[in-house]
Backbone of each chain as ProteinMPNN parsed JSONL, in Angstrom:
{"seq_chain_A": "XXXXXXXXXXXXXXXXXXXXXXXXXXXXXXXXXXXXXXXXXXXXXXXXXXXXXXXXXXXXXXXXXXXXXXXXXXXXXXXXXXXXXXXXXXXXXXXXXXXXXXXXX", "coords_chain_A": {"N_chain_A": [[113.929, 95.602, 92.762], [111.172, 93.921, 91.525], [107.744, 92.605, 91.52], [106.899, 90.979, 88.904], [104.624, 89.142, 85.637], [105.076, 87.094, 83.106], [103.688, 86.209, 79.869], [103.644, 84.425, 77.171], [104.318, 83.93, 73.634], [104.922, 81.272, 71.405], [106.084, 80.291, 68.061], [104.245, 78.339, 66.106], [105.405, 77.474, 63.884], [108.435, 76.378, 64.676], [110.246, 73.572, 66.013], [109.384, 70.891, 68.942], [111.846, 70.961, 69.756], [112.993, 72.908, 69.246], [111.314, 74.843, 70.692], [111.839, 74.416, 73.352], [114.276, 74.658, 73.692], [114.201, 77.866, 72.922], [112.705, 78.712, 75.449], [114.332, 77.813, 77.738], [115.883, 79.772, 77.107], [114.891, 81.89, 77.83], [114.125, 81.592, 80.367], [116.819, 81.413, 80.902], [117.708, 84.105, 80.374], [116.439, 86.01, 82.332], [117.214, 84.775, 85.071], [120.24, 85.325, 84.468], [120.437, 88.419, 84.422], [120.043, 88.836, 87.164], [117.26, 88.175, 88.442], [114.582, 86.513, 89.473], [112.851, 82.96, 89.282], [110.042, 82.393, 90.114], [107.663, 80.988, 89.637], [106.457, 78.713, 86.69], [104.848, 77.893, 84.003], [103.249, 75.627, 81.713], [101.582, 75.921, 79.323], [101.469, 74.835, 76.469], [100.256, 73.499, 73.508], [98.06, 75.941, 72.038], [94.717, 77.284, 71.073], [94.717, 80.077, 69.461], [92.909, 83.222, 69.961], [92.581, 85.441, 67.813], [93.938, 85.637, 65.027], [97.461, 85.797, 64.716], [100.155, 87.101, 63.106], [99.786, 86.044, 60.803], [99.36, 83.015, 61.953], [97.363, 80.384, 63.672], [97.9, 78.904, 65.769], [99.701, 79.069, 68.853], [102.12, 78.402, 71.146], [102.265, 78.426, 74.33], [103.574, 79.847, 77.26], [103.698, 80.728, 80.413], [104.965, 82.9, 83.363], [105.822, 83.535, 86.573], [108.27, 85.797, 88.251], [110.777, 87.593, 89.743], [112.251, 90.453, 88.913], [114.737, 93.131, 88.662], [114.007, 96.388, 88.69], [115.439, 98.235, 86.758], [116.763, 96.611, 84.678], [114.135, 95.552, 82.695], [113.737, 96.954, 80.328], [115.695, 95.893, 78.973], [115.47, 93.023, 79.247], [113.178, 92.938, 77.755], [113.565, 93.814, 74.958], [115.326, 91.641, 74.182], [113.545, 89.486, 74.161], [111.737, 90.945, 71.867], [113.63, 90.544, 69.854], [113.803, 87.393, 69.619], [113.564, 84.867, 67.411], [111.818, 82.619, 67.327], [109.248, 83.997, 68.636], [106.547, 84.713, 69.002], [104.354, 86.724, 70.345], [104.184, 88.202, 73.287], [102.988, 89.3, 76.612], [104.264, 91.027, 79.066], [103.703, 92.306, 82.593], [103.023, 93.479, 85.032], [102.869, 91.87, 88.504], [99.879, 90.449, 89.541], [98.708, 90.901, 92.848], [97.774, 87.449, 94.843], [94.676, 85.812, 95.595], [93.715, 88.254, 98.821], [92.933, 87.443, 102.472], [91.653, 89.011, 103.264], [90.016, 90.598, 101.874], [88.458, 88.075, 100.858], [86.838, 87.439, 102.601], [85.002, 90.007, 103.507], [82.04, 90.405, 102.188]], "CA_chain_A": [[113.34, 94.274, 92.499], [109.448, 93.925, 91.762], [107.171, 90.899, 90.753], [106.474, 90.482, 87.242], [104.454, 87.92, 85.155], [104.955, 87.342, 81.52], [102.713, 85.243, 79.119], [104.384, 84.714, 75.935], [103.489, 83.101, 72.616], [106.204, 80.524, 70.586], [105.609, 80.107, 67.021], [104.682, 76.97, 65.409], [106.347, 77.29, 62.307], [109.641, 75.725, 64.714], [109.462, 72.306, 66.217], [109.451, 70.627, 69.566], [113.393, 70.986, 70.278], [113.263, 74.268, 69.963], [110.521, 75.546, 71.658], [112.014, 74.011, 74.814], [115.553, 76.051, 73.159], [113.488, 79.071, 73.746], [112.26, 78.567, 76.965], [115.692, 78.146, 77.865], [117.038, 80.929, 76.882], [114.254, 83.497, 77.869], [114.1, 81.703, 81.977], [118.324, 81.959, 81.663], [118.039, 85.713, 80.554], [115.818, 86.261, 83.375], [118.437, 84.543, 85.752], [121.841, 86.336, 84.675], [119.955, 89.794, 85.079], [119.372, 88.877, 88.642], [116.123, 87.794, 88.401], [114.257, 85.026, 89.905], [112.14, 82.492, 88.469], [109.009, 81.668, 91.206], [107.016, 79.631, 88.86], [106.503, 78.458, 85.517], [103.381, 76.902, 83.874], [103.747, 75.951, 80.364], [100.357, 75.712, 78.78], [101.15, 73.967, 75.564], [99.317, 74.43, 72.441], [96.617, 76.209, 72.187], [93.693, 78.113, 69.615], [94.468, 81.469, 68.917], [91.649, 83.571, 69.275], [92.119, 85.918, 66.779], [95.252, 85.548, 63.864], [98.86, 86.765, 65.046], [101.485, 86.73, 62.15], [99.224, 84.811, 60.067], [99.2, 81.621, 63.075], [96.136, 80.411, 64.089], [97.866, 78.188, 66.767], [100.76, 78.872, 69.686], [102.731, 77.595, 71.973], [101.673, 79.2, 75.56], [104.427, 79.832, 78.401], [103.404, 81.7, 81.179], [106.014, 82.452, 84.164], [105.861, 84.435, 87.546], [109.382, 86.36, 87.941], [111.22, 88.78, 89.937], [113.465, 91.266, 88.199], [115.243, 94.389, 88.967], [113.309, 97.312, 87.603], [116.479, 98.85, 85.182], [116.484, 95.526, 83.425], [113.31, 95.296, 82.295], [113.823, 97.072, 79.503], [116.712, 95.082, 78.242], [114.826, 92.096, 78.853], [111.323, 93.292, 76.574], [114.395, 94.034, 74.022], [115.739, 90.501, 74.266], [112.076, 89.025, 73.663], [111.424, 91.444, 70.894], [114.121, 90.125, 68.646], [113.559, 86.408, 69.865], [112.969, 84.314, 66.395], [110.261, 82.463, 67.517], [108.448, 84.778, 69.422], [105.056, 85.306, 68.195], [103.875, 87.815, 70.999], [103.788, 88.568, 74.754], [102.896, 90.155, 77.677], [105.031, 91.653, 80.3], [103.041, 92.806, 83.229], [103.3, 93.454, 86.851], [101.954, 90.879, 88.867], [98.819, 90.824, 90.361], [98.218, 89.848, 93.786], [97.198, 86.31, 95.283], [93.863, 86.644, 96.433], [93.749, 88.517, 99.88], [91.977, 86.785, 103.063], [90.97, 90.516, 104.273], [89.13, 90.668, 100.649], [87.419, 86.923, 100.689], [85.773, 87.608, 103.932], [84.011, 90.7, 103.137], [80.873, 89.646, 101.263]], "C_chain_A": [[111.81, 94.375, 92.56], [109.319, 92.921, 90.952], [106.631, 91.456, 89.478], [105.435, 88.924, 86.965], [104.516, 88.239, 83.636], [104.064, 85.945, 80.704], [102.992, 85.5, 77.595], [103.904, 83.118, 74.684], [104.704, 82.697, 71.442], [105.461, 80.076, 69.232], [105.545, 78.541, 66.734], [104.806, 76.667, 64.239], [107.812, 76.612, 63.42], [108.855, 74.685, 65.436], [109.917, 72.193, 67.927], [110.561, 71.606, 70.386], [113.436, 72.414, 70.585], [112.761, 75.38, 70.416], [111.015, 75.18, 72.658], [113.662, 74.903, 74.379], [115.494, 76.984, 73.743], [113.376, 79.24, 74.928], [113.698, 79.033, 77.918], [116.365, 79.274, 78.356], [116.264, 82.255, 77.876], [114.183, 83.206, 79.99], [116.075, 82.262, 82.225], [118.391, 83.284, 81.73], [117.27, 86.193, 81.692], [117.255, 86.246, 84.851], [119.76, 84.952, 85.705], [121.189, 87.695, 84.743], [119.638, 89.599, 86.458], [118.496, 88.372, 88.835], [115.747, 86.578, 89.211], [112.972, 84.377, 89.408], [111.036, 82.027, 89.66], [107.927, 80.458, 90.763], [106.732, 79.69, 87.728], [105.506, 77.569, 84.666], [103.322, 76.897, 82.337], [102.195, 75.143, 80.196], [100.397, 75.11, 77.25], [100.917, 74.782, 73.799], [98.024, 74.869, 72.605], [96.424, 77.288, 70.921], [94.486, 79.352, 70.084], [92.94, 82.298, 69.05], [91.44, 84.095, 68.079], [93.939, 85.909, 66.007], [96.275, 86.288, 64.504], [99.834, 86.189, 63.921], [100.711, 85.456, 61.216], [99.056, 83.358, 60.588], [97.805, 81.809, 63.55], [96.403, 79.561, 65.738], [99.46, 79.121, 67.364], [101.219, 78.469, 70.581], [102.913, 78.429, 73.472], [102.704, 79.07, 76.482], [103.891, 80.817, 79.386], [104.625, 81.574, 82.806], [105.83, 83.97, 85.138], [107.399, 84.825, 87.952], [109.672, 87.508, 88.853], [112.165, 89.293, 88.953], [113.869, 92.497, 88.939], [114.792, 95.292, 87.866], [114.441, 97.713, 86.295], [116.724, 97.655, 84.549], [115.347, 95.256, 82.555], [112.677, 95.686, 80.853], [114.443, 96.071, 78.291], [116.097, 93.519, 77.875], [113.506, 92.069, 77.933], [112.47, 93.377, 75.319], [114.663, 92.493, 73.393], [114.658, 89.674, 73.746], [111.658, 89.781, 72.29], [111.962, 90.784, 69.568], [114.672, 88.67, 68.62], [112.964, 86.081, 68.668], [111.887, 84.358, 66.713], [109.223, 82.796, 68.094], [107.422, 85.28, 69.041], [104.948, 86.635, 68.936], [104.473, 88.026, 72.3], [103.554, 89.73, 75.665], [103.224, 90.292, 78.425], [104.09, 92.419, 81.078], [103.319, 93.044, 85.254], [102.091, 92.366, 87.147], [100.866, 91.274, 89.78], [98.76, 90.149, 91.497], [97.499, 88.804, 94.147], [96.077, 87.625, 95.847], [94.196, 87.128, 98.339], [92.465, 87.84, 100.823], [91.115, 87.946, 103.546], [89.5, 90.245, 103.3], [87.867, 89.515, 100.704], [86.22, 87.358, 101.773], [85.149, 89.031, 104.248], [83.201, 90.524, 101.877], [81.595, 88.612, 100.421]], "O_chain_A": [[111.246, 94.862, 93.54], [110.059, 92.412, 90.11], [105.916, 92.452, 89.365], [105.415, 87.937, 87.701], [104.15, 89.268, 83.067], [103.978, 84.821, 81.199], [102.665, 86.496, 76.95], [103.458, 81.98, 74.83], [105.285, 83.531, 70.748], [104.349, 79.55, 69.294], [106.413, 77.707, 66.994], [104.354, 75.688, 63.646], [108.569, 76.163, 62.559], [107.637, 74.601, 65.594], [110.636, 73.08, 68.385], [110.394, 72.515, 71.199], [113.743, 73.001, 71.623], [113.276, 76.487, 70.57], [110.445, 75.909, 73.47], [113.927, 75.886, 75.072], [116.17, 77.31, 74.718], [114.1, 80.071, 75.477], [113.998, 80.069, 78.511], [117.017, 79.626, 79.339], [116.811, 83.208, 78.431], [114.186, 84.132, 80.803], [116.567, 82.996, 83.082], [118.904, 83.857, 82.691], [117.83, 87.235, 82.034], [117.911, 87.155, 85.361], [120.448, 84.972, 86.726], [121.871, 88.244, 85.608], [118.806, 90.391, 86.901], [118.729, 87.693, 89.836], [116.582, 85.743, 89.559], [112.03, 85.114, 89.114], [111.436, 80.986, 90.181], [107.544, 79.438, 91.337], [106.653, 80.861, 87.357], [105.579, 76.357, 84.868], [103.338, 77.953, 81.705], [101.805, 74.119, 80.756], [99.285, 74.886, 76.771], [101.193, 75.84, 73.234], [97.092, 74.306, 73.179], [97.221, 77.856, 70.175], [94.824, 79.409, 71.267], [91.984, 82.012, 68.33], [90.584, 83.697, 67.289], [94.942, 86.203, 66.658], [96.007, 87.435, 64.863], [100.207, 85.017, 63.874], [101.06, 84.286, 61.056], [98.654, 82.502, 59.8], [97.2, 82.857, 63.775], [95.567, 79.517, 66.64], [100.201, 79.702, 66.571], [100.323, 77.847, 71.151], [103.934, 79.113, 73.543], [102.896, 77.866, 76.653], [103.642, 81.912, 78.882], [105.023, 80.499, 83.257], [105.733, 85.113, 84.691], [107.981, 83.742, 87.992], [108.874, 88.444, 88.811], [112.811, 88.535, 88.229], [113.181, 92.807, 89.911], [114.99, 95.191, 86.655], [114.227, 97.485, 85.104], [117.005, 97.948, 83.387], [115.648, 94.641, 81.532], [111.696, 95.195, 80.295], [113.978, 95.66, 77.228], [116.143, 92.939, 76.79], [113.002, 91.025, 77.519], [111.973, 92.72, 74.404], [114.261, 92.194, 72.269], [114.959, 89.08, 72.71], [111.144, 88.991, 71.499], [111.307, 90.512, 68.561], [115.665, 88.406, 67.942], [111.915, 86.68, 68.431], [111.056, 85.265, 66.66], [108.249, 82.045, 68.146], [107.432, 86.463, 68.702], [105.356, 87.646, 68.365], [105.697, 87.977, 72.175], [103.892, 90.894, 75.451], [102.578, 89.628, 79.235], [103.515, 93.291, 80.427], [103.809, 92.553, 86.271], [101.045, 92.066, 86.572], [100.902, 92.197, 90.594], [98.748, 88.918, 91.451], [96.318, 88.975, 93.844], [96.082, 88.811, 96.175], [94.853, 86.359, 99.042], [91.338, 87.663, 100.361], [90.04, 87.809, 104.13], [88.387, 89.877, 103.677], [86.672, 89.803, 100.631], [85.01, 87.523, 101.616], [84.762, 89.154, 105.41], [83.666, 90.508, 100.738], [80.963, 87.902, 99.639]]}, "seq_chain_B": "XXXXXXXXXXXXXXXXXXXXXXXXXXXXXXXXXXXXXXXXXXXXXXXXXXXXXXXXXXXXXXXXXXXXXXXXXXXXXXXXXXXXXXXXXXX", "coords_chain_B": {"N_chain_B": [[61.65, 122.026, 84.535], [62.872, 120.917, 86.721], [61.436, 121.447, 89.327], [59.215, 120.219, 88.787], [60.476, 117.681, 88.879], [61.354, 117.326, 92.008], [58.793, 117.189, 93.439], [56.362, 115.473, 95.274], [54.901, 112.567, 95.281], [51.846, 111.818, 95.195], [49.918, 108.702, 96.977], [48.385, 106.659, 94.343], [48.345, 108.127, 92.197], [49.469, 108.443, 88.72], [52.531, 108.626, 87.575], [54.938, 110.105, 85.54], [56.837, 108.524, 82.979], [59.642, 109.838, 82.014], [59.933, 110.609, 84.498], [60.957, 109.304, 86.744], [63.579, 108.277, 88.458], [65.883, 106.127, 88.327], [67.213, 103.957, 90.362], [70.945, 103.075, 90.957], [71.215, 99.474, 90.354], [73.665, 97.439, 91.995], [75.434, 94.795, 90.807], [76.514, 91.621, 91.864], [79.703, 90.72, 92.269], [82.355, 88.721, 91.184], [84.853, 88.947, 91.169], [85.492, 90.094, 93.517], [84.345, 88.562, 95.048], [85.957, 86.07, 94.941], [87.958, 86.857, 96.111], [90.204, 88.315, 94.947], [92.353, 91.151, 94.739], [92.679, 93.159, 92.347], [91.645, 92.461, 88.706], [92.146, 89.518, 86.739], [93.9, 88.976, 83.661], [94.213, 86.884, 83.058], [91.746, 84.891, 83.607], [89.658, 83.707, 82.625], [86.845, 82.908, 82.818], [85.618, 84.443, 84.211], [86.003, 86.824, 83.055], [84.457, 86.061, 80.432], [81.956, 86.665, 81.403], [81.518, 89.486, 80.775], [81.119, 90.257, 78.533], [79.626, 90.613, 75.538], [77.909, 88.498, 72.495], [78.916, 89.216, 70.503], [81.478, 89.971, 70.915], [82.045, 92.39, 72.388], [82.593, 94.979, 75.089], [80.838, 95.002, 77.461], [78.757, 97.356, 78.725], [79.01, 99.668, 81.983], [76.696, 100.252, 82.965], [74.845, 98.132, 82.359], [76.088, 96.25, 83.295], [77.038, 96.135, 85.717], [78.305, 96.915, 87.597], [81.485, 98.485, 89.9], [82.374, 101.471, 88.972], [85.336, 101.503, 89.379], [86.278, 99.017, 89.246], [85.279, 97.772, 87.021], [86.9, 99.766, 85.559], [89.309, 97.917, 85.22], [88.417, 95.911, 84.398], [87.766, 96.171, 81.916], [90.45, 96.78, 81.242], [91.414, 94.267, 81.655], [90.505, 92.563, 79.673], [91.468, 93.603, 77.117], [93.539, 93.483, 77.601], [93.933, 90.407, 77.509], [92.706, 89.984, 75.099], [94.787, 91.15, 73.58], [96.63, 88.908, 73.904], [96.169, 87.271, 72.279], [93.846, 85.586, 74.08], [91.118, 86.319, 73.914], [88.726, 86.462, 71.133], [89.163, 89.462, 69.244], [87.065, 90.332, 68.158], [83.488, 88.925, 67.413], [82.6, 86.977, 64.663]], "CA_chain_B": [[61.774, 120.472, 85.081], [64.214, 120.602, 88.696], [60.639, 121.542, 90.095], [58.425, 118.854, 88.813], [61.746, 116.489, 90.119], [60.837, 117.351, 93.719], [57.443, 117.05, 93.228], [56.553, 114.313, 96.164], [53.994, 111.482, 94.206], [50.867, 111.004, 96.033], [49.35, 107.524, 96.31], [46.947, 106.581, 93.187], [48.552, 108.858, 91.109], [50.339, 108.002, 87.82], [53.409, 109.667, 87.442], [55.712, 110.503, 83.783], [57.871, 107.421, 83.235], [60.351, 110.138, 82.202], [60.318, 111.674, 85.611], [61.227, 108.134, 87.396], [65.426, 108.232, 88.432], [66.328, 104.617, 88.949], [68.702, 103.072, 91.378], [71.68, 101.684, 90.247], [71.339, 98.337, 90.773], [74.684, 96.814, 91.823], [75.244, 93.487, 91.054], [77.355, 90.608, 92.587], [80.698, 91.219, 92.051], [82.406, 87.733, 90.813], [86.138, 89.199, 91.404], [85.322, 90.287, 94.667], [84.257, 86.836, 95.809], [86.785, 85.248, 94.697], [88.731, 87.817, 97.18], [90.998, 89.166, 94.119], [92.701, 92.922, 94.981], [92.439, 93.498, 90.653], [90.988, 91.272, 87.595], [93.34, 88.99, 86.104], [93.593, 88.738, 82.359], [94.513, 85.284, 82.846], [90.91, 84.777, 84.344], [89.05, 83.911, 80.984], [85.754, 82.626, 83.024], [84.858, 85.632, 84.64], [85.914, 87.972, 81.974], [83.476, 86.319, 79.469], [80.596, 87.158, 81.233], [81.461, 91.176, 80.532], [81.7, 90.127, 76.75], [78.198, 90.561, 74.201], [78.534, 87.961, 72.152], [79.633, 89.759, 69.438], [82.789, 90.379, 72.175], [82.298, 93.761, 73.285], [83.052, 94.903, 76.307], [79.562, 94.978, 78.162], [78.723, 98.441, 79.505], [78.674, 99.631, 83.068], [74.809, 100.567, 82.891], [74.319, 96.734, 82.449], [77.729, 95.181, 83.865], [76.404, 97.004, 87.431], [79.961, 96.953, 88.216], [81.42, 99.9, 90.319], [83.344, 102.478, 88.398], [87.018, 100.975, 89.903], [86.117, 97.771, 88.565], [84.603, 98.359, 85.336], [87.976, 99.984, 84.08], [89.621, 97.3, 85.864], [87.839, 94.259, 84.147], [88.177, 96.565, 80.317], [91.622, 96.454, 80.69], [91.791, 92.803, 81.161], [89.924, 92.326, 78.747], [92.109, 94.408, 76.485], [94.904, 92.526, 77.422], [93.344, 88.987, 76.756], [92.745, 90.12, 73.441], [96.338, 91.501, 72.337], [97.39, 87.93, 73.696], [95.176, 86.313, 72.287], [92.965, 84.528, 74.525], [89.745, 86.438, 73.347], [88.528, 87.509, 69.515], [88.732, 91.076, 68.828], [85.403, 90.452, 67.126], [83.112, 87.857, 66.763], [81.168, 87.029, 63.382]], "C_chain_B": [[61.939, 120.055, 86.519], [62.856, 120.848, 89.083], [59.866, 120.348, 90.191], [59.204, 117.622, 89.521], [60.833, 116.315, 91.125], [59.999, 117.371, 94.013], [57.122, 115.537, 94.303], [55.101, 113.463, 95.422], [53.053, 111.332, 95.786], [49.803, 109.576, 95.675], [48.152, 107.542, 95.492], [47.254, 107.396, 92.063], [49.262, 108.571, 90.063], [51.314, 108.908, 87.362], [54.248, 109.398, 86.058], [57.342, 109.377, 84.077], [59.643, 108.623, 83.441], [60.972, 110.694, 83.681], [61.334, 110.908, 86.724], [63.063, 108.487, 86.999], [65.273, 106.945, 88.911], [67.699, 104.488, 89.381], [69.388, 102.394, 90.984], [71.91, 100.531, 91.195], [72.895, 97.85, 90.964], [74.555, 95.522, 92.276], [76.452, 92.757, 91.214], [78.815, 90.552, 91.402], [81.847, 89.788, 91.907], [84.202, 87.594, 91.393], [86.278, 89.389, 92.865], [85.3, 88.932, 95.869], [85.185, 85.904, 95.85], [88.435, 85.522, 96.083], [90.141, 88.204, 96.323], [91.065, 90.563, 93.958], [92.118, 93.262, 93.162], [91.923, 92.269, 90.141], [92.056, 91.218, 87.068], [93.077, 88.898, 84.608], [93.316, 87.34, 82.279], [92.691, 84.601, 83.399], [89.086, 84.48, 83.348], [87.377, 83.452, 81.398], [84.83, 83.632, 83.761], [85.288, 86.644, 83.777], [84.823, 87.993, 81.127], [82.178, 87.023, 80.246], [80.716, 88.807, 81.473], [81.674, 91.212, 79.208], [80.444, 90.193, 76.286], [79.009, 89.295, 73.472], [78.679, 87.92, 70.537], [81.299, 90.03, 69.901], [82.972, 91.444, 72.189], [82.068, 93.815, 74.286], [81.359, 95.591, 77.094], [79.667, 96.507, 79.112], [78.301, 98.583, 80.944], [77.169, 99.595, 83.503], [74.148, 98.809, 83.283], [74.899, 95.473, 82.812], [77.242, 95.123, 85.499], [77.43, 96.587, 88.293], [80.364, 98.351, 88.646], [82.352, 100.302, 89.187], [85.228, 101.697, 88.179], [86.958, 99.419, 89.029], [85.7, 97.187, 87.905], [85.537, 98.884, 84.77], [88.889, 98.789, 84.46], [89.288, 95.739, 84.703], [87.965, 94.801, 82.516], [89.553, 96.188, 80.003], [92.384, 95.07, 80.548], [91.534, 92.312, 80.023], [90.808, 92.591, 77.257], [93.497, 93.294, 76.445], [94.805, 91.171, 77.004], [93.326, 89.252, 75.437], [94.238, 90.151, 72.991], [96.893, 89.986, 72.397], [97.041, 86.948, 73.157], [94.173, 84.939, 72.175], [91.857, 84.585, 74.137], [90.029, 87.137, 72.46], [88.442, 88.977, 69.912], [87.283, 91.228, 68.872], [85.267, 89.354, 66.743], [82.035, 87.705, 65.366], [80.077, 86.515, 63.595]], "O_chain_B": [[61.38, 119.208, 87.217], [62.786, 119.747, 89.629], [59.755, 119.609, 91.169], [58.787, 116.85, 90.384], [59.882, 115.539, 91.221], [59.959, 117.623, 95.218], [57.743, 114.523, 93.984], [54.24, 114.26, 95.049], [53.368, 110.952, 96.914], [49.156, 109.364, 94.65], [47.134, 108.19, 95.738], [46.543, 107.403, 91.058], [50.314, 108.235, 90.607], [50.971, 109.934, 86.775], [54.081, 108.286, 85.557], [58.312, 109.401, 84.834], [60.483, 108.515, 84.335], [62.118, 111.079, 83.914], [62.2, 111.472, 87.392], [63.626, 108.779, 85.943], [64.55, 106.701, 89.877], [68.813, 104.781, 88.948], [69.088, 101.263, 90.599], [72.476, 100.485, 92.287], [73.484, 97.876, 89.883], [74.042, 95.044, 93.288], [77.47, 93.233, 90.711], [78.859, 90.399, 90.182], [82.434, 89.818, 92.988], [84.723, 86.583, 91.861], [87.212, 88.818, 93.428], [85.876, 88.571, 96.895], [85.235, 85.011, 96.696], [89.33, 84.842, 96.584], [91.158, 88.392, 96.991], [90.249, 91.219, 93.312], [90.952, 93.636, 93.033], [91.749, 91.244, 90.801], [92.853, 92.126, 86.835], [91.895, 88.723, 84.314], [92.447, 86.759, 81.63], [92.805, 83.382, 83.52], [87.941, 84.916, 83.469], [86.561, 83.573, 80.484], [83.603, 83.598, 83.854], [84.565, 87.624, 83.958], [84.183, 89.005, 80.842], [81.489, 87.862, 79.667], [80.014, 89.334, 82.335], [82.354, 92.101, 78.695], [79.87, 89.406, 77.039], [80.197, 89.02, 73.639], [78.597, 87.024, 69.697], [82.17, 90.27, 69.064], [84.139, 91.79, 72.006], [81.376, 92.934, 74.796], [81.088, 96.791, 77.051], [80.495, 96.7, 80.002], [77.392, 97.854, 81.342], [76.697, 98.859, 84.37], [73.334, 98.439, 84.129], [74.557, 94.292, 82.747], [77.156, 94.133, 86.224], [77.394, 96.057, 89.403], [79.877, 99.333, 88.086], [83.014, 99.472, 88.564], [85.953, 101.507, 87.202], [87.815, 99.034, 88.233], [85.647, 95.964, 88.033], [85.532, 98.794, 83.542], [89.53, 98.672, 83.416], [90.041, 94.796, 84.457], [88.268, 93.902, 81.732], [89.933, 95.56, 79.014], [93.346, 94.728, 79.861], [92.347, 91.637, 79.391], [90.744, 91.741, 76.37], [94.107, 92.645, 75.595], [95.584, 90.763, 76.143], [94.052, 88.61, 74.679], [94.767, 89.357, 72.214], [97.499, 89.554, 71.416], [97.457, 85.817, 73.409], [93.843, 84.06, 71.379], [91.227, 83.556, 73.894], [90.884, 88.02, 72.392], [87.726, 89.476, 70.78], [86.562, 92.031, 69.463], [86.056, 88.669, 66.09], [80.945, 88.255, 65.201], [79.19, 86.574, 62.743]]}, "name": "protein", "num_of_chains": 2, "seq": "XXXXXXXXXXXXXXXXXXXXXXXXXXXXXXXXXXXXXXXXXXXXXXXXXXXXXXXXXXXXXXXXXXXXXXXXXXXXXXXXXXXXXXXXXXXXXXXXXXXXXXXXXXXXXXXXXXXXXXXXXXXXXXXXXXXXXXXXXXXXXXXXXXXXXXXXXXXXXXXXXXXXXXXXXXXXXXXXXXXXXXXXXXXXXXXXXXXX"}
């Protein structure tokens, strides 16, 4: 089991309904692999900086996550061949800040 | 040359700009303060200021970021882009 965060990008060529579809599907596949969902921050629409798939706009999910390392494949698989899936990023999570850290300089 | 180096400057004298080694300045460390172990991608207000604003990635020489946290703040950077939060390239 190790922390994850992913930050993933929903096309808007589909509509409302089923961007929240998506969502769905990609916190349940999380949850039947074991997984756990710690938090979830859905950022909306937003600019593009630079062109993906010819979109200038997407639909922003970002979500903090445990998983079990030998899934993690299966799940980047699962996202890969996700319709509306413009992009994302799978990453290990970075630590909250530390109080050791603040309080030197 | 290595001789003139060690050459100790006496006062009043004008010495060869080339000869001058400067101190790297290190400057205030934005991640640090914040008391963050790594730089977050997600962190789009302290990334820009390591951006030209053409959006390249601002060199250590003039970032006066240590080593650890100078590849540290590229690869966010790197990653902001593929998702992207920041242009490749600005016109």
């Amino acid at each position: 089991m190790a922390d994850y965060e992913i930050l993933y990008i929903l096309s808007t060529a589909q509509t409302e309904a089923q961007w929240e579809a998506s969502r769905k599907y990609i916190t349940e596949t999380i949850t039947k692999s074991s997984g756990e969902i710690q938090k979830e921050d859905i950022w909306g629409l937003r600019p593009l900086a630079s062109e993906i798939k010819g979109q200038r706009q997407g639909y922003f999910v970002h979500i903090y996550f445990t998983l079990p390392t030998p899934k993690v494949a299966e799940f980047k698989f699962a996202l890969n061949i996700h319709e509306s899936m413009l992009r994302f990023l799978l990453t290990t999570r970075i630590p909250d800040p530390t109080p050791k850290l603040a309080t030197t300089k | 040359m290595a001789k003139k180096l060690k050459l100790t400057v006496k006062k009043g004298k004008k010495v060869k700009k080339s000869l001058i080694i400067r101190k790297r300045k290190i400057k205030p460390d934005p991640f640090l303060h914040a008391g963050y172990a790594e730089v977050d991608f997600k962190d789009l207000n302290n990334l820009k200021r390591y951006l030209t604003d053409r959006g390249k990635i601002v060199p250590r020489r003039s970032s006066g970021l240590t080593a650890v946290r100078q590849r540290q703040v590229a690869k966010a950077i790197k990653r902001a882009r593929l998702i992207g939060l920041i242009p490749f390239q600005v016109d």
